[in-house]
N, C-alpha and C positions, 0 to 999 in steps of 0.2 A: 692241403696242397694249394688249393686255389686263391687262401688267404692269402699265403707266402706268394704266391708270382704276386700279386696285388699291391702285394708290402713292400717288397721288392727295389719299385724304380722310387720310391719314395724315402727308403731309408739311404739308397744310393744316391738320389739326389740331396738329402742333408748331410750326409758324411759330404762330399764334394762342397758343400756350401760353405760347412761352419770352420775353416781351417781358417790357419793366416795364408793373403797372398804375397807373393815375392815381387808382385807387381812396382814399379819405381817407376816414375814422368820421366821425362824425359826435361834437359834443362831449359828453362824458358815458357814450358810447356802451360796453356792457358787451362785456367777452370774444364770449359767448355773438352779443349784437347783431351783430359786427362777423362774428363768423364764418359766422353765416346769411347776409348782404349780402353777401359778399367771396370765400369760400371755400366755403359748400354747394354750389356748380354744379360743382365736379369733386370735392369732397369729399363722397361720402354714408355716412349709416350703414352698418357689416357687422353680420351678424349677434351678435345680443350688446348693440348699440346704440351700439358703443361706432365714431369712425371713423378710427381708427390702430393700427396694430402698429407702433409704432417701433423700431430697435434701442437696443440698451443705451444705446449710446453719444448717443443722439438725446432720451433722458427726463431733457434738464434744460432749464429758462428760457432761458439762453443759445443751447444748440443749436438750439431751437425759435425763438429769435426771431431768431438771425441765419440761417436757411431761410427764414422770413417777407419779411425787408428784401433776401438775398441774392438768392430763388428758388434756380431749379436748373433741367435739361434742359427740363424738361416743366411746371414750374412759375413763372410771372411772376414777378418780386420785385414787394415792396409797400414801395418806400422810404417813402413817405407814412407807417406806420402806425409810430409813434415814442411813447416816454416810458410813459405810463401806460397805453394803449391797446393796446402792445405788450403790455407785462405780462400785463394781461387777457387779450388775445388767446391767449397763451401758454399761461399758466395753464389758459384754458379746453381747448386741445387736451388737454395732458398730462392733464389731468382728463375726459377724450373718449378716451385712450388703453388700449387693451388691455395691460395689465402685462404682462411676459414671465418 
C-alpha cells in the first residue's frame, strides 16, 4: 500500500506530461512571449539564469524545434507552435542555454 501512494503523484505527474498540448501563440507572439505562456511551468531558471544545459548534439534550431513539435517522455509536444513562432521559440531557448 505504501508503494502505491508513493507511485502515485509520479505516474500522475507523467501521464499529465507526456500528452500533446493545444497550447497555440498567440499572433505576433515573441520567442521569449511564448515560452513564459507555454513552457515556464516546468521550465525554470538554474542558477546562472540561464534554463538549459543541452547536449552538444541538442544546440541547433532544428534539434530544438523538432523537441518542441515532437515532445518526449516527460515532455508534451506542441504541434500547434509552427513557422516563425517556432523559430523564435527556438532561438529563444538556445539563447536561454548554458554553453557546454
Amino acid at each position: 500500500m505504501k508503494g502505491l501512494i508513493v507511485g502515485m503523484p509520479i505516474v500522475l505527474l507523467l501521464a499529465a506530461c507526456s500528452k500533446t498540448s493545444d497550447y497555440a501563440p498567440a499572433s505576433g507572439a515573441t520567442g521569449e512571449d511564448i515560452f513564459k505562456s507555454a513552457c515556464v511551468e516546468c521550465h525554470t531558471p538554474k542558477v546562472g539564469g540561464h534554463y538549459f544545459e543541452l547536449d552538444p548534439d541538442m544546440n541547433t534550431v532544428a534539434a530544438v524545434s523538432n523537441k518542441i513539435n515532437e515532445g518526449s517522455f516527460a515532455m508534451p509536444a506542441f504541434a500547434q507552435i509552427q513557422g516563425e513562432a517556432l523559430q523564435e521559440l527556438s532561438e529563444y531557448v538556445l539563447t536561454n542555454t548554458k554553453a557546454e
